[in-house]
N, C-alpha and C positions, 0 to 999 in steps of 0.2 A: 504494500500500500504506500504511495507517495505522500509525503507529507506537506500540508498547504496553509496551518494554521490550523487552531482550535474554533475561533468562529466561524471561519470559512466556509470547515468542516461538516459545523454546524447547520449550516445555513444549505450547507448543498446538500447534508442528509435527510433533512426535511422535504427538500424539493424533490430528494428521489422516494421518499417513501412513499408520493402523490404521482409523481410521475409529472405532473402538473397543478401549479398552483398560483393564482391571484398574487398579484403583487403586495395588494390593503392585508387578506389573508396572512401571507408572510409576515408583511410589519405588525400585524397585531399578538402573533405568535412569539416575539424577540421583543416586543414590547417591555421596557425595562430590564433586559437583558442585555442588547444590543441597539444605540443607540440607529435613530433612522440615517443621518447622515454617513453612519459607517455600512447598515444596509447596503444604501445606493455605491459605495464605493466595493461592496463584494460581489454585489449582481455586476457590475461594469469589468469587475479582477475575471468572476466567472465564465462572462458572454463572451471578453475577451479572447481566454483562451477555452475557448468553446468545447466547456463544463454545461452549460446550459445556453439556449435559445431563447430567445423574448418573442412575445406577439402582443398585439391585443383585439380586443372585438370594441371598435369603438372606443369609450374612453375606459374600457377595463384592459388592463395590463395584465399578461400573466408572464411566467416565467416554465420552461419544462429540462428536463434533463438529457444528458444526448448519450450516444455509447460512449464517447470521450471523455466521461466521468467514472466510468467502473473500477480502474484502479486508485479511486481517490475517495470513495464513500465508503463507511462503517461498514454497511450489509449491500455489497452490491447484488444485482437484480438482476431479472429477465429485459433485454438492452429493451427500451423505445425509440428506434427510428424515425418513426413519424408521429404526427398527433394525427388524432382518429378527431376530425371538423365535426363531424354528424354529432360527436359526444363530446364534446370540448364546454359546452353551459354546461352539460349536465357536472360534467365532471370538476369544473371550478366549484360550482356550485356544493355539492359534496364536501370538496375541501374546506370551503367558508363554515357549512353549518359543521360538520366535526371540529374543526379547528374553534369553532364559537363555544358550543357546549363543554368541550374540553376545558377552555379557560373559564366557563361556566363555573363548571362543577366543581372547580379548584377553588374557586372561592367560597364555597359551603363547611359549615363549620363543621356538618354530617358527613362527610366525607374525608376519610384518611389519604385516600390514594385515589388517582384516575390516569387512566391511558387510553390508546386509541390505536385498533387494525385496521389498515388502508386494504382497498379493495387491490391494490397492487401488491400487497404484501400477501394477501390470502391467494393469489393468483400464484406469487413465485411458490408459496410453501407448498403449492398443489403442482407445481410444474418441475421442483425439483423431487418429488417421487417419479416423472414419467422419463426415466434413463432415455427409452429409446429417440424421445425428441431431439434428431440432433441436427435436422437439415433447417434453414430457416423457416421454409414453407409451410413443414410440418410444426415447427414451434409456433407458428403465426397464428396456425388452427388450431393447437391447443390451448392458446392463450384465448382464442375466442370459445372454446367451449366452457372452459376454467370459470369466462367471465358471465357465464348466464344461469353459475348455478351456486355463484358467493354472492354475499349481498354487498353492498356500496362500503361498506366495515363494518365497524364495532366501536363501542365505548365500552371500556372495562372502568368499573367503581369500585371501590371497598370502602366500605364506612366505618364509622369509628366504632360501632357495635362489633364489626370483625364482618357484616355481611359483603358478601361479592355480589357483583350484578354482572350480567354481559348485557347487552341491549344491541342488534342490530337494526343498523341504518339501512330505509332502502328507498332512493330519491327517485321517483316519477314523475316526471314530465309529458310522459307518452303514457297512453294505456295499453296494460295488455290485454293478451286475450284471457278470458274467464278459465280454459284450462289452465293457462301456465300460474295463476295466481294460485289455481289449485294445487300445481305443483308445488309452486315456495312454500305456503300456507302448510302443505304435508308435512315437508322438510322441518317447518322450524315450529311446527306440532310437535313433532318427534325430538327435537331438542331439546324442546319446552319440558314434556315428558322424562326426559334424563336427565336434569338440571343443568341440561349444557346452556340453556339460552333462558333468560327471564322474563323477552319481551322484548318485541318490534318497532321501533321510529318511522312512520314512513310520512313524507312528505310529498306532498299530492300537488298538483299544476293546477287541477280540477277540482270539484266535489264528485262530479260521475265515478272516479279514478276511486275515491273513498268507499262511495256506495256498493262497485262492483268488489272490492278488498269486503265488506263489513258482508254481502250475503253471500260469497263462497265462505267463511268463517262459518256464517250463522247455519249455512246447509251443512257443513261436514260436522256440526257441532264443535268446534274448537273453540277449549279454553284462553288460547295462547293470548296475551297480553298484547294491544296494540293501541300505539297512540298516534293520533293522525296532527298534522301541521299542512297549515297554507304553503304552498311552497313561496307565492311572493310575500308572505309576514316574516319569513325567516333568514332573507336575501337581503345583501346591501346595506 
């Protein structure tokens, strides 16, 4: 691993655990950590020598990661070449409200501990079990099957009682179809029932988007815990 600094470090291992993330995002993250002014001068060290890419849509700025970072991050990943445009809001978007609740719940005097899995982290832990991915093409397609059946992440909690929480995020913009909701809804029944999951986040574009989520629940009979958000009340 090369060494480039401890903030640096910092600041570009976050950017790879999103794969992409908001600019505002970032600085609210290092907030009192690392001042803005020294931000702007590692995002400018980074693009430089082309650790990371910059875009934006309009006046949001993001920043993404490039393969020319792998030997310079904590946990390096499955490379991203490119950014997938079709999913670029969804996926900022993502980052803002994880990274929001995150600093959220750090500030609660009922919680001991809080973290957070990126839907690119649960994608690489799932693509380094599959050995035989070795050609790009073929890793390309298992990164897309990887990603239709993890949810957007997690928030991990522990309270000062000693309880743990997981809670999965899962950000809708689009609806699906009333199978595949059936599908997840199965999945993270079965979770729920093991103590693996305590309960779902899901942030809707829509109310249809809710109502179709609230009666596959109500028809299969499931318990599983879900709490629904506007998606524009929790943006920006």
């Amino acid at each position: 691993m090369q060494i480039i600094g401890a903030q640096k470090t910092q600041v570009l291992d976050l950017i790879n655990r999103f794969g992409v993330i908001g600019n505002k995002t970032l600085f609210a993250f290092f907030e009192g950590a690392i001042s803005r002014h020294m931000l702007y001068k590692i995002l400018r060290f980074l693009t430089k020598r082309g650790y990371i890419k910059k875009g934006n849509i309009g006046p949001l700025y993001y920043v993404y990661i490039t393969p020319g970072a792998t030997g310079l991050v904590s946990e390096p990943m499955h490379a991203l070449r490119t950014l997938n445009q079709s999913e670029l809001v969804h996926d900022l978007r993502v980052a803002d409200y994880i990274i929001k609740q995150y600093l959220r719940l750090r500030t609660k005097d009922a919680v001991s501990q809080v973290g957070f899995t990126t839907e690119r982290e649960l994608i690489d832990d799932d693509l380094i079990e599959q050995v035989d991915a070795t050609s790009d093409w073929k890793r390309s397609r298992n990164i897309d099957t990887v990603k239709r059946k993890v949810p957007d992440g997690y928030l991990h909690i522990k309270r000062v009682d000693g309880r743990k929480q997981a809670l999965a995020i899962e950000y809708e913009l689009t609806q699906k179809s009333k199978g595949k909701y059936e599908e997840i809804l199965k999945r993270y029944a079965r979770m729920y029932a093991h103590d693996e999951l305590n309960g779902v986040v899901y942030i809707v574009a829509v109310p249809r988007i809710q109502r179709q989520i609230e009666a596959v629940r109500s028809s299969r009979g499931y318990t599983l815990p879900i709490k629904f958000h506007v998606a524009d009340r929790v943006w920006g």
